[in-house]
gemmi code that builds the backbone of each chain (N, CA, C; Angstrom):
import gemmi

chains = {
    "A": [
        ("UNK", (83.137, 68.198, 73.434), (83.793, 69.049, 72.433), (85.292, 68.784, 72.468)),
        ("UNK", (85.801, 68.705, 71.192), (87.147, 68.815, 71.312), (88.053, 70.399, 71.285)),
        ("UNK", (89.362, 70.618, 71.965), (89.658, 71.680, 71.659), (91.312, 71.458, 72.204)),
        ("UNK", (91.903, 72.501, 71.869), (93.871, 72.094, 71.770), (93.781, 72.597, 72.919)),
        ("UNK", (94.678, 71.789, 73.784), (95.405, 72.338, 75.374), (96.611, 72.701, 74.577)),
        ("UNK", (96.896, 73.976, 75.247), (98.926, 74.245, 75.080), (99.130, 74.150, 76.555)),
        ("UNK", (100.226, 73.145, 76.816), (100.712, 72.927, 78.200), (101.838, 73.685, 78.305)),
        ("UNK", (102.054, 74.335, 79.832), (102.965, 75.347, 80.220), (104.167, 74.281, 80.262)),
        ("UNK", (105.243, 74.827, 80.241), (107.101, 74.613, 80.186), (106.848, 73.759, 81.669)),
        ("UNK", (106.499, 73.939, 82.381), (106.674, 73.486, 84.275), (105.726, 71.800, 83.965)),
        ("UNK", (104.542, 72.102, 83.519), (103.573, 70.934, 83.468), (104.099, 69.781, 82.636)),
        ("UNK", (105.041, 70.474, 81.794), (104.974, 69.179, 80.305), (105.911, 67.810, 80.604)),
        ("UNK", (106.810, 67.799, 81.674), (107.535, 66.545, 82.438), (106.605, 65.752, 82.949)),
        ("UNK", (105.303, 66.069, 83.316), (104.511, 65.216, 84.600), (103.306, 64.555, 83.253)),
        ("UNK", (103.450, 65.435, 81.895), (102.284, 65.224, 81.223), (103.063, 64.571, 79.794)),
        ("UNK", (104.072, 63.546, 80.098), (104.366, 63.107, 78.656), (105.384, 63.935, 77.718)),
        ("UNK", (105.514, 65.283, 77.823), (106.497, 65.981, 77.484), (105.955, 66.783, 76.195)),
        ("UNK", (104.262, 66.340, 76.201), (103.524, 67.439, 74.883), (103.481, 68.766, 74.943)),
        ("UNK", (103.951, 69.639, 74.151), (103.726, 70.960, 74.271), (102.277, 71.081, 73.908)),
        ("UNK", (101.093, 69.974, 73.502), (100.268, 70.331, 73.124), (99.031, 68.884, 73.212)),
        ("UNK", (98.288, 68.976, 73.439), (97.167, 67.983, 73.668), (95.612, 67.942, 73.083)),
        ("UNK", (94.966, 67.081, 72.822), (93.554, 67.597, 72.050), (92.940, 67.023, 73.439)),
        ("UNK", (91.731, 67.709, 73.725), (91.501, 67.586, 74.847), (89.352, 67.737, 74.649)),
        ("UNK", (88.541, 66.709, 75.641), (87.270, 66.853, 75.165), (86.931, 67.258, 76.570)),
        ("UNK", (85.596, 67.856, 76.409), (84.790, 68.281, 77.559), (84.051, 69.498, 77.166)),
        ("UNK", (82.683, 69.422, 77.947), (81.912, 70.395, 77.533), (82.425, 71.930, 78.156)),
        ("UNK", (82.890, 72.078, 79.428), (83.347, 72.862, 80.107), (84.958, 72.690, 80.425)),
        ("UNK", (85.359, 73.681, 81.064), (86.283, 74.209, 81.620), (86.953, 72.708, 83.100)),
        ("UNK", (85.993, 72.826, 83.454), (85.527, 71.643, 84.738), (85.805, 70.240, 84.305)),
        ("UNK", (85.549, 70.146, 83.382), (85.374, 68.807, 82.614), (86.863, 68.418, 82.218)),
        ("UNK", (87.415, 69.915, 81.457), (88.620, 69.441, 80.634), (89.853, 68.839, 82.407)),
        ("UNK", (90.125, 70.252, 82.952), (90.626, 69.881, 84.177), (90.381, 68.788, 84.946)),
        ("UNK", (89.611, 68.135, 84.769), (89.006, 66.621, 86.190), (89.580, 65.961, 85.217)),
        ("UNK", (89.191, 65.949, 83.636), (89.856, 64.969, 82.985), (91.226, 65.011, 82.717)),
        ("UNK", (91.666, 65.753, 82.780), (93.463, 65.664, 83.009), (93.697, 65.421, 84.873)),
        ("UNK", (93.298, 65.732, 85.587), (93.857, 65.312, 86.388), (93.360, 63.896, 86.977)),
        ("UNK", (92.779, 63.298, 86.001), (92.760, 61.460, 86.533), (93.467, 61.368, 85.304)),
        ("UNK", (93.964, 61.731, 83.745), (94.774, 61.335, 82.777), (96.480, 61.281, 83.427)),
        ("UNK", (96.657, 62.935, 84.343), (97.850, 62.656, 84.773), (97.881, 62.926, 86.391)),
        ("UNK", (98.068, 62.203, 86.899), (97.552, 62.217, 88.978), (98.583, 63.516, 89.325)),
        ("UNK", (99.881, 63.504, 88.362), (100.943, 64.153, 89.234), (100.306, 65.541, 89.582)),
        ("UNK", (99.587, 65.784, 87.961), (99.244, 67.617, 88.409), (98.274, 67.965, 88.785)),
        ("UNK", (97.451, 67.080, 89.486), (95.950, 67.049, 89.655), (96.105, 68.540, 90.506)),
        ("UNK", (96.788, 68.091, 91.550), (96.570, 69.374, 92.616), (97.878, 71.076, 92.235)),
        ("UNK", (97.951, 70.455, 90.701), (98.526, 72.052, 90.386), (97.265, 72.885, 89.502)),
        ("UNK", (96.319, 71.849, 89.664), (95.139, 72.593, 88.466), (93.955, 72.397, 89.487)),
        ("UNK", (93.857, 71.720, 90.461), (92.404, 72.372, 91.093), (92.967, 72.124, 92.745)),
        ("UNK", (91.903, 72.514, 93.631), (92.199, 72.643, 94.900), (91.389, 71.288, 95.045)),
        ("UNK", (91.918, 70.959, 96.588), (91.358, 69.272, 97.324), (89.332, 69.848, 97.061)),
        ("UNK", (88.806, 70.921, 97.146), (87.496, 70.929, 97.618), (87.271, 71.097, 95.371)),
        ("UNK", (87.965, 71.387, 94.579), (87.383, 71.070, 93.433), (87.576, 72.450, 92.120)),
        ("UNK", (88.097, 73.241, 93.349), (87.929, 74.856, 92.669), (89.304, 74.749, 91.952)),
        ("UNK", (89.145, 76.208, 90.808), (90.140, 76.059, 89.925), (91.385, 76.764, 91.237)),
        ("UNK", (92.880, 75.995, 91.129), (94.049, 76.433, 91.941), (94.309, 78.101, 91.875)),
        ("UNK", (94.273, 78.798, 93.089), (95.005, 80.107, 92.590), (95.865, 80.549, 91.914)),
        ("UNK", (96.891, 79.688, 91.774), (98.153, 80.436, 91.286), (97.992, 79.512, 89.904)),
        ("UNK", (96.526, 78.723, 89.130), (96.766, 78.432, 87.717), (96.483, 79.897, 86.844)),
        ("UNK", (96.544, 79.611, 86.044), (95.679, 80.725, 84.859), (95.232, 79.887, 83.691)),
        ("UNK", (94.168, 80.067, 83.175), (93.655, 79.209, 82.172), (92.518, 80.444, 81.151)),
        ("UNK", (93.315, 80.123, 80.439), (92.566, 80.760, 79.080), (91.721, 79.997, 77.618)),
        ("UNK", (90.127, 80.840, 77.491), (90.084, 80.104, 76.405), (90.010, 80.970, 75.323)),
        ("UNK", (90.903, 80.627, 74.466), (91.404, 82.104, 73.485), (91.917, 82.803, 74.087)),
        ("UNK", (91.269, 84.135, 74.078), (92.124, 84.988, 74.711), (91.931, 85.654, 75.582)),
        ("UNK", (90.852, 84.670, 76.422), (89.813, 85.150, 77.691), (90.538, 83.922, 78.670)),
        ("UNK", (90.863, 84.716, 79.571), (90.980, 84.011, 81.276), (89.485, 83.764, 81.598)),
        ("UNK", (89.351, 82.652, 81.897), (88.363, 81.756, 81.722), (87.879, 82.365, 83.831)),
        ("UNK", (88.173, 83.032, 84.110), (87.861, 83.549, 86.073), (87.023, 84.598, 85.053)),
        ("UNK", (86.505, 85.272, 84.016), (85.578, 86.028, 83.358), (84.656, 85.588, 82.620)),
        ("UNK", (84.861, 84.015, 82.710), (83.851, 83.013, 81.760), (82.764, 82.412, 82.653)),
        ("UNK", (82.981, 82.449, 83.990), (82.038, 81.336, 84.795), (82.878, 80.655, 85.398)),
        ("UNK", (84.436, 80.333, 84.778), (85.245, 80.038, 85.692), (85.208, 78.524, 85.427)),
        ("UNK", (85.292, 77.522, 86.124), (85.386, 76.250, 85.901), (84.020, 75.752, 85.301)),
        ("UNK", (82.674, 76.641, 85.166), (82.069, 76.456, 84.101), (81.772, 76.995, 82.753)),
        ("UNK", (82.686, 77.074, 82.641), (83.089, 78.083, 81.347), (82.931, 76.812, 79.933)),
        ("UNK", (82.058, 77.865, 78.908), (82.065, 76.554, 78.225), (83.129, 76.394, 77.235)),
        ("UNK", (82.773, 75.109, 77.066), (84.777, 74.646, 75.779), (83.671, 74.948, 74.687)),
        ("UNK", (83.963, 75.127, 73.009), (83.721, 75.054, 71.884), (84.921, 74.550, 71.326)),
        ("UNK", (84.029, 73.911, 70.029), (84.982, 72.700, 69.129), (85.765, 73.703, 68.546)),
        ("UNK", (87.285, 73.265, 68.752), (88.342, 74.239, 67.743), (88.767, 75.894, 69.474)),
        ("UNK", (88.018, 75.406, 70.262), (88.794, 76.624, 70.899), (90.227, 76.036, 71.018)),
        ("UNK", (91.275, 77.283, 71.925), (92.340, 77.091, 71.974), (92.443, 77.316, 73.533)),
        ("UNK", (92.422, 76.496, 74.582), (92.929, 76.450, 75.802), (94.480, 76.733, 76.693)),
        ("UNK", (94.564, 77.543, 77.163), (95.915, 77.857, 77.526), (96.409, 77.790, 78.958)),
        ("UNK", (96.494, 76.654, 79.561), (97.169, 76.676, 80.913), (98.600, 77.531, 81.520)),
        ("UNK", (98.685, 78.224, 81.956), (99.995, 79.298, 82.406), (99.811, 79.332, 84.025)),
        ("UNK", (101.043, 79.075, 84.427), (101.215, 79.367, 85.752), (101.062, 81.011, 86.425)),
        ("UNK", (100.120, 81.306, 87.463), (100.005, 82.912, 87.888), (101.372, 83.082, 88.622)),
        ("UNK", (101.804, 84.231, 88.262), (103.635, 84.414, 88.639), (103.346, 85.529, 89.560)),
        ("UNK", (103.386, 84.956, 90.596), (103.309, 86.047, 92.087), (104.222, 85.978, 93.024)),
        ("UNK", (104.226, 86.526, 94.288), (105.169, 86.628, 95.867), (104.759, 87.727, 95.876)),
        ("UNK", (105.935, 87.886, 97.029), (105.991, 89.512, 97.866), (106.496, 89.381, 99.153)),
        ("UNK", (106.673, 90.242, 100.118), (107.635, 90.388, 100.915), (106.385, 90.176, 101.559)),
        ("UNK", (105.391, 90.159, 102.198), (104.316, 89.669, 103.116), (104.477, 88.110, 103.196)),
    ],
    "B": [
        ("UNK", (124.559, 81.920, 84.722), (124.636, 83.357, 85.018), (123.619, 83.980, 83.781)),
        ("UNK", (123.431, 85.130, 84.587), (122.243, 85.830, 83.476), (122.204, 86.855, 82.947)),
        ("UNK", (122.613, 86.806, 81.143), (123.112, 88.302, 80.884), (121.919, 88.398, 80.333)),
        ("UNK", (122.311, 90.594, 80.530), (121.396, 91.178, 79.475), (122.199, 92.563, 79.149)),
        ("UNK", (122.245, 93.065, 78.336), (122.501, 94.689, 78.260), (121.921, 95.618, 79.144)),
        ("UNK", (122.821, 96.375, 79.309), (122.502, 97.737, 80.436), (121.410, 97.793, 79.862)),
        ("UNK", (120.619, 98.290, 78.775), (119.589, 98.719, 79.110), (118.255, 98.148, 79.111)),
        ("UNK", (118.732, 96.499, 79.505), (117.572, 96.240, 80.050), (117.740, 96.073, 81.180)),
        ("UNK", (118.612, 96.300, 81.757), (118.803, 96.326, 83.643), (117.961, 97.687, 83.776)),
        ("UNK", (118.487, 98.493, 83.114), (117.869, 100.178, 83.104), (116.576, 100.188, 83.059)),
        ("UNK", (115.577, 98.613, 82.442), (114.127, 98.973, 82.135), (113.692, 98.243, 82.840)),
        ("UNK", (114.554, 97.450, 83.485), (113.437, 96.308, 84.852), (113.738, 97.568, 85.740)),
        ("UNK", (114.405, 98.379, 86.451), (114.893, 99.700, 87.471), (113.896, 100.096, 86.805)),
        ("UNK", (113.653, 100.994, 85.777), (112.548, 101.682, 85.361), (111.387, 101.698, 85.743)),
        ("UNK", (110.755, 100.402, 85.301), (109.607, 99.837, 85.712), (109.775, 99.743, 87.199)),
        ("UNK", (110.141, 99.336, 87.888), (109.683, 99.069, 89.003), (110.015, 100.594, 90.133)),
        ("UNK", (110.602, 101.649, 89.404), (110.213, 102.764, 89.908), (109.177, 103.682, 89.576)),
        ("UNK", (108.460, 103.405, 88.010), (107.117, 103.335, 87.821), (106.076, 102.902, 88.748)),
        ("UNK", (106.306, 101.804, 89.335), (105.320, 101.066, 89.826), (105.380, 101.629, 91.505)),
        ("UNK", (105.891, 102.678, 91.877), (105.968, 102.944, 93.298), (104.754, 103.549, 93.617)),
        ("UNK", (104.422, 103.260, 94.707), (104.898, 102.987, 96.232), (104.779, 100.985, 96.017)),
        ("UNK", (103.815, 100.710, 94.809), (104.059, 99.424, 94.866), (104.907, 98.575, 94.605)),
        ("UNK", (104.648, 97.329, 94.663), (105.917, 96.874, 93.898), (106.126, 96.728, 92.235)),
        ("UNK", (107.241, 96.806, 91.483), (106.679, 96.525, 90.377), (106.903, 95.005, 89.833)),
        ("UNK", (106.873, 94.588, 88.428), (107.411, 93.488, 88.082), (107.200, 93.501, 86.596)),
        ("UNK", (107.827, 92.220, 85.811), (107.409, 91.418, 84.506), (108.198, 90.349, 84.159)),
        ("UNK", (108.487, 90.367, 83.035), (108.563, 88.869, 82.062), (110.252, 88.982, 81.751)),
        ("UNK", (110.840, 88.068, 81.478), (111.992, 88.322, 81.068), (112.063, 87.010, 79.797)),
        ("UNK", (112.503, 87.681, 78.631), (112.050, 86.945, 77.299), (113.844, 86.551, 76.804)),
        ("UNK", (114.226, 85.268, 76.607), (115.517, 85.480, 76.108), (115.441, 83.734, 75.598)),
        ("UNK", (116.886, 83.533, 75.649), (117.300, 82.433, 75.342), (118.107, 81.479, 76.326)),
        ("UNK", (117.666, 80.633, 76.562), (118.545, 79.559, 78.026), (118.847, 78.436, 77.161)),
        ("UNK", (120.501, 78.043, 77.316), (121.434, 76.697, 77.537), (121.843, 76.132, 78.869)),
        ("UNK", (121.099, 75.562, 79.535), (121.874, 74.947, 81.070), (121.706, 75.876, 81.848)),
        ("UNK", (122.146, 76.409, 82.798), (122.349, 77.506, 83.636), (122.641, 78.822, 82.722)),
        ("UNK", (123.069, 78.898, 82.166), (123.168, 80.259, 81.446), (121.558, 80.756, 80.208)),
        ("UNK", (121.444, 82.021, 80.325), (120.500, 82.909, 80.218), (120.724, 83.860, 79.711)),
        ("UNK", (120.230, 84.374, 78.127), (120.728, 86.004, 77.378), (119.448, 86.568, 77.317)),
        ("UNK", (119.453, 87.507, 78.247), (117.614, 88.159, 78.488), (117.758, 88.978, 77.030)),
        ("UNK", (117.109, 88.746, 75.839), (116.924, 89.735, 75.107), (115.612, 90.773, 74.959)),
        ("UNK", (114.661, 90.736, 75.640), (113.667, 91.832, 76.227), (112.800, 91.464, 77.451)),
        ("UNK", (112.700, 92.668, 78.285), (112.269, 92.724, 79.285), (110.602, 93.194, 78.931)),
        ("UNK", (109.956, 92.590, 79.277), (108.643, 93.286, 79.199), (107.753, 93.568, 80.386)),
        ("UNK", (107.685, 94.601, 80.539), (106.774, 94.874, 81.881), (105.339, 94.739, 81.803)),
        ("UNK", (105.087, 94.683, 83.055), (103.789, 94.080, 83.356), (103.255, 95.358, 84.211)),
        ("UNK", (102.012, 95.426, 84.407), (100.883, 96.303, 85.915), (101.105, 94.909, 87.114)),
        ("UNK", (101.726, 95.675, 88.080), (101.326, 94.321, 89.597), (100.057, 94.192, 89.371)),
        ("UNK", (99.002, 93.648, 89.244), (97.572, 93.401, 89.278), (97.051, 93.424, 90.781)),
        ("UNK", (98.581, 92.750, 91.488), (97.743, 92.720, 93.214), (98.220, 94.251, 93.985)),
        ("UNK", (98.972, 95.600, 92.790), (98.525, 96.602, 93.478), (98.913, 96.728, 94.753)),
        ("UNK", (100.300, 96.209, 95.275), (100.653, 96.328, 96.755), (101.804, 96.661, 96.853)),
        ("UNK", (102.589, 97.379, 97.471), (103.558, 97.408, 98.466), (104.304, 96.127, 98.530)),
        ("UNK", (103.448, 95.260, 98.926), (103.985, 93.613, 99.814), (103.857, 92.560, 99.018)),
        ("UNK", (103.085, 92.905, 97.884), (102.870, 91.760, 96.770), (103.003, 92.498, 95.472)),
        ("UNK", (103.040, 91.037, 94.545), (102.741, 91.381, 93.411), (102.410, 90.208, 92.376)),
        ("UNK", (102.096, 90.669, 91.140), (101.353, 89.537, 90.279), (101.267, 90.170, 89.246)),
        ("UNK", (102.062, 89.261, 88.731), (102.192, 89.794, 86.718), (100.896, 89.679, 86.019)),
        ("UNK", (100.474, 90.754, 85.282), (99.183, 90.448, 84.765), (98.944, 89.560, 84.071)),
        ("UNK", (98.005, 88.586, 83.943), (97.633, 87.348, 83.322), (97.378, 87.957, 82.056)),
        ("UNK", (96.711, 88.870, 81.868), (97.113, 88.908, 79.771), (98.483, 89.300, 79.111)),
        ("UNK", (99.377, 90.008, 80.325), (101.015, 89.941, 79.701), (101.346, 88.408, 79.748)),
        ("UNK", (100.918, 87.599, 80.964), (101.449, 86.092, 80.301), (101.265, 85.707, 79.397)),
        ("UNK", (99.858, 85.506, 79.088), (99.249, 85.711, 77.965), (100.219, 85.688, 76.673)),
        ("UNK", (100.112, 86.945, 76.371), (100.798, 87.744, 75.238), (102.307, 86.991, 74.799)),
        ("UNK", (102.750, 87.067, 76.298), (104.377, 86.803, 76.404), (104.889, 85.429, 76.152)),
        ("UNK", (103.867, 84.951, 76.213), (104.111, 83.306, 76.108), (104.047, 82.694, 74.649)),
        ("UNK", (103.097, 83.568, 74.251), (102.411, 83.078, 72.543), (103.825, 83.984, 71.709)),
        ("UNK", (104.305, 84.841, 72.634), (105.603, 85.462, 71.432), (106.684, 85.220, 71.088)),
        ("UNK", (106.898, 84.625, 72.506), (107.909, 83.151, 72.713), (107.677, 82.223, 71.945)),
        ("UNK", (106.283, 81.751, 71.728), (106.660, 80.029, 70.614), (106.578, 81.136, 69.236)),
        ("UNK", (106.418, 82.087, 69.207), (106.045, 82.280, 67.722), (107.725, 82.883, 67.436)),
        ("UNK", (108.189, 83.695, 68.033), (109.772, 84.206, 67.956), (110.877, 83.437, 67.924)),
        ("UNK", (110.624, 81.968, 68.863), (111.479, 81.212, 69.037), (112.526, 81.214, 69.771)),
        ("UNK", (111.572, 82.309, 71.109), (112.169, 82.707, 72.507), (111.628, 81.854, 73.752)),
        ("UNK", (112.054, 81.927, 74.711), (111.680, 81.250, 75.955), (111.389, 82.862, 76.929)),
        ("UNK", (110.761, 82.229, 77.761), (110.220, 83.183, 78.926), (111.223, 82.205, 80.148)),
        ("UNK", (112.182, 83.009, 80.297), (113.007, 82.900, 81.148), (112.787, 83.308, 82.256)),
        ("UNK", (112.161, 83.879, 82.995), (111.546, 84.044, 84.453), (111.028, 85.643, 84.694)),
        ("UNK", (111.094, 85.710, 85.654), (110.228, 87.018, 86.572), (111.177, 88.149, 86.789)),
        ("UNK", (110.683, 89.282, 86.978), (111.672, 90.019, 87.683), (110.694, 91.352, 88.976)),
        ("UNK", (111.174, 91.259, 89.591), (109.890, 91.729, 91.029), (110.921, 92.849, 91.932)),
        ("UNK", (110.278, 93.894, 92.234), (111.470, 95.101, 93.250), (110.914, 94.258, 94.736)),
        ("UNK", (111.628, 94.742, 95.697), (111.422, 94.774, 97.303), (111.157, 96.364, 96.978)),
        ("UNK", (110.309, 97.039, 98.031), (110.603, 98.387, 97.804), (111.493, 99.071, 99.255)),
        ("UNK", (111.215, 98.321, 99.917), (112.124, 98.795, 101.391), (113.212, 97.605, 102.154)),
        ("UNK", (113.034, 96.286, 101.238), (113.872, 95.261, 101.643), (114.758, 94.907, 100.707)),
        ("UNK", (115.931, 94.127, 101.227), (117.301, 93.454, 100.546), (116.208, 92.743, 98.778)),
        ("UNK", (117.384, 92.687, 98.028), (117.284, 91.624, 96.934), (117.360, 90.326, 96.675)),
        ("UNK", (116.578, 89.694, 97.952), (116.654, 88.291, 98.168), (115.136, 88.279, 98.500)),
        ("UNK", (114.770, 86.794, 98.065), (113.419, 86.033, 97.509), (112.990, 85.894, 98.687)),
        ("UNK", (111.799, 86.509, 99.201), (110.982, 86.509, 100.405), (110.831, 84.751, 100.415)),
        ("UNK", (110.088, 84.287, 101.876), (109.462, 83.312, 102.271), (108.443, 82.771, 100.870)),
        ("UNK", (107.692, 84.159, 100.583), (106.615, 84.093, 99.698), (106.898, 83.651, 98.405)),
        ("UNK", (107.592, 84.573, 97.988), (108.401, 84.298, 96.564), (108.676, 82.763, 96.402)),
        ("UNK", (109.521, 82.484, 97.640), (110.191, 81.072, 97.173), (109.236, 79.775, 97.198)),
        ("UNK", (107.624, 79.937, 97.933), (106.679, 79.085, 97.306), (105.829, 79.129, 96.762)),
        ("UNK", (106.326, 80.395, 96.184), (105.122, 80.725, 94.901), (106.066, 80.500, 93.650)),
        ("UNK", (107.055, 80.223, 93.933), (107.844, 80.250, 92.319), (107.541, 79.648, 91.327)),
        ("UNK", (106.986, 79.646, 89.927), (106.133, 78.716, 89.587), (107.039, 78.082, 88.649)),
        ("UNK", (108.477, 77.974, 88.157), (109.265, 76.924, 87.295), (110.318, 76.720, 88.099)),
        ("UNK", (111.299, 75.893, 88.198), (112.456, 75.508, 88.695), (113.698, 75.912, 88.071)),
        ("UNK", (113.222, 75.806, 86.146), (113.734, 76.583, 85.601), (113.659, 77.917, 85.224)),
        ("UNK", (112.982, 78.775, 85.766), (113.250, 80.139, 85.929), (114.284, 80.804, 86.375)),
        ("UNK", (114.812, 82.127, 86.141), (115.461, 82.752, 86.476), (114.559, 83.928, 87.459)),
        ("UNK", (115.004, 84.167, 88.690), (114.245, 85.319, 89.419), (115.118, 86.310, 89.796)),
        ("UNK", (114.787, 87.755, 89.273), (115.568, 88.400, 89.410), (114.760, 89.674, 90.479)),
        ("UNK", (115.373, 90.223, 91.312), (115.182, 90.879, 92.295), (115.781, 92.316, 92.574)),
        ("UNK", (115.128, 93.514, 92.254), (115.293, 94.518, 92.276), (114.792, 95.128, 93.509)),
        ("UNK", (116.216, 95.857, 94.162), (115.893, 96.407, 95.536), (115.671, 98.294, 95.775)),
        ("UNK", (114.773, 98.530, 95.397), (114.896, 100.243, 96.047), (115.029, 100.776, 96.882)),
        ("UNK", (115.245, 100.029, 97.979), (115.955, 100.253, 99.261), (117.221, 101.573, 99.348)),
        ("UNK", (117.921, 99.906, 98.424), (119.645, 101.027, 98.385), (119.714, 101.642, 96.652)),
        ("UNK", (121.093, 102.819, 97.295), (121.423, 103.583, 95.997), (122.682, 103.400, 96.142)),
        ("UNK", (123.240, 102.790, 95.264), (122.571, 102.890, 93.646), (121.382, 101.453, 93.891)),
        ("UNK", (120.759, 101.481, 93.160), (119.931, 100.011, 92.912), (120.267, 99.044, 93.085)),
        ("UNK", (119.770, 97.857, 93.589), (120.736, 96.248, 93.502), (119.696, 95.665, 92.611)),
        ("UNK", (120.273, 94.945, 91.877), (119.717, 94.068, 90.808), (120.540, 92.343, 91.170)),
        ("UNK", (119.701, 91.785, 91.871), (120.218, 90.023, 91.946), (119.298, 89.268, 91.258)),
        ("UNK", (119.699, 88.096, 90.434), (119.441, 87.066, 90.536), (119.158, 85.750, 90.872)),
        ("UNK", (118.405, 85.002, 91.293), (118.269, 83.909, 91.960), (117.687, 82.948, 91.087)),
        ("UNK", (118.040, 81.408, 91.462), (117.353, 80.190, 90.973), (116.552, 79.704, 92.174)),
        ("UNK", (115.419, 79.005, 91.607), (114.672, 78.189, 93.007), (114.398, 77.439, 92.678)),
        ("UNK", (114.897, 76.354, 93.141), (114.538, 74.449, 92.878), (114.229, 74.377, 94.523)),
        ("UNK", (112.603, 74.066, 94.647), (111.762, 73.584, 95.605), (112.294, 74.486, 97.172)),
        ("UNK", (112.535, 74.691, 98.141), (113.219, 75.198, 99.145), (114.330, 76.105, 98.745)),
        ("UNK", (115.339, 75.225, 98.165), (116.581, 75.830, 97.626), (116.739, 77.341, 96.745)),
        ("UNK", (117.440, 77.694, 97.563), (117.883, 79.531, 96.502), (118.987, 79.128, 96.857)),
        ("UNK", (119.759, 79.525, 95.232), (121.019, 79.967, 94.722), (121.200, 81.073, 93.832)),
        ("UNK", (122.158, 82.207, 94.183), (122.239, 82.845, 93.748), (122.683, 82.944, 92.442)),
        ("UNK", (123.077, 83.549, 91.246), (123.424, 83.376, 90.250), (124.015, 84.409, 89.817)),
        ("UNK", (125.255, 84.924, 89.394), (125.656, 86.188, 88.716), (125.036, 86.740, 87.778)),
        ("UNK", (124.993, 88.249, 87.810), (124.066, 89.273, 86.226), (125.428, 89.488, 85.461)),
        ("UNK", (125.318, 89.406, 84.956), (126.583, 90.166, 83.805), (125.389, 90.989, 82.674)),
        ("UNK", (126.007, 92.503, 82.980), (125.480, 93.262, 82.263), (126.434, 94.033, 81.186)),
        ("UNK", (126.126, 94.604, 80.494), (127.253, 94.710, 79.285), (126.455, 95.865, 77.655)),
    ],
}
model = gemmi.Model(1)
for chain_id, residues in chains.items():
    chain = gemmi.Chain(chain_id)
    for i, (resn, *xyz) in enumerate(residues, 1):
        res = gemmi.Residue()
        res.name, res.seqid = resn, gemmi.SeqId(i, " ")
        for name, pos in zip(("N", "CA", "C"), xyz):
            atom = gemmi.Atom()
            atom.name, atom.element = name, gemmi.Element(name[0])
            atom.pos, atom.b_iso = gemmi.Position(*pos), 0.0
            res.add_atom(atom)
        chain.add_residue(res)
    model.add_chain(chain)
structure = gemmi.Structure()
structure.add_model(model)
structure.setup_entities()
């Protein structure tokens, strides 16, 4: 399936400088593995070494955080709108 | 340096005395040239992680905040997070969780009275402080 990535402000130096990408895969899983062999730099800002989606990403399809979809099997549909955003956390711990 | 009008200094303080005993936080929506920064709205967020010691902007205010930015023809200029019993400087945590280089992080302390409101930049290890000019 095809569907639009919007790439976050932090990602778009390592990815060509697109605010925006058409992107295929049946899942969630799919789109991520395939960007991170398209671009090596951010491989490990979008999944962990064992495969899981990174804690501190956020990924939406529409207007669902995809950690309520199945998560990295979450399925893509043609024409969704994918939204990568960095999770903005700390704390004094 | 990073301006905004008193009263959005008044609504990041707000919020994050809302948000007690936890910590609070949100979005800071403006316009950036180089180092300089004109916060024109603050939008608050729920901590989602609900702590004292942490916190985490809710993923549907990013959401929201991000899509209002390309549609307004604003930038999301960075974070803004209280200590509730410590100084206004970027924990251990903070500084490798920071998730842009170009962000602005601003740090609200309820510690002391009156309030401290700092700013900080974080490029990888590095914190530098940055002046608020409020007005």
């Amino acid at each position: 399936m095809s569907a639009l990535l919007r790439i976050p402000t932090v990602l778009r130096p390592a990815m060509g400088g697109a605010t925006t990408l058409h992107v295929e895969g049946d899942t969630i899983g799919d789109v991520l593995g395939q960007l991170g062999k398209e671009y090596p730099a951010v491989k490990t800002q979008l999944l962990n070494d064992d495969g899981s989606l990174h804690r501190f990403l956020n990924v939406y399809i529409n207007d669902d955080d995809v950690r309520y979809l199945g998560g990295l099997d979450a399925p893509v549909k043609s024409d969704d709108e994918i939204t990568l955003l960095p999770a903005v956390a700390g704390g004094v711990a | 340096m990073l301006s905004l009008e008193t009263s959005l200094r008044d609504k990041m303080i707000a919020t994050c005395i809302r948000a007690l005993p936890d910590e609070g936080c949100g979005l800071l929506l403006g316009r950036a040239g180089g180092d300089d920064a004109v916060v024109v709205e603050v939008v608050a967020s729920d901590n989602v992680a609900h702590s004292a010691k942490l916190y985490e902007v809710d993923p549907k205010v990013m959401l929201r905040t991000f899509r209002r930015a390309d549609d307004e023809g604003l930038e999301v200029l960075g974070v803004f997070h209280s200590h509730t019993h410590s100084e206004a400087f970027p924990s251990p945590t903070d500084v490798r969780q920071a998730p842009d280089p170009a962000w602005h992080y601003v740090l609200v302390s309820l510690r002391d009275v009156p309030t401290v409101v700092r700013s900080f930049r974080i490029v990888g290890d590095e914190v530098r402080e940055e002046s608020v000019s409020s007005h």
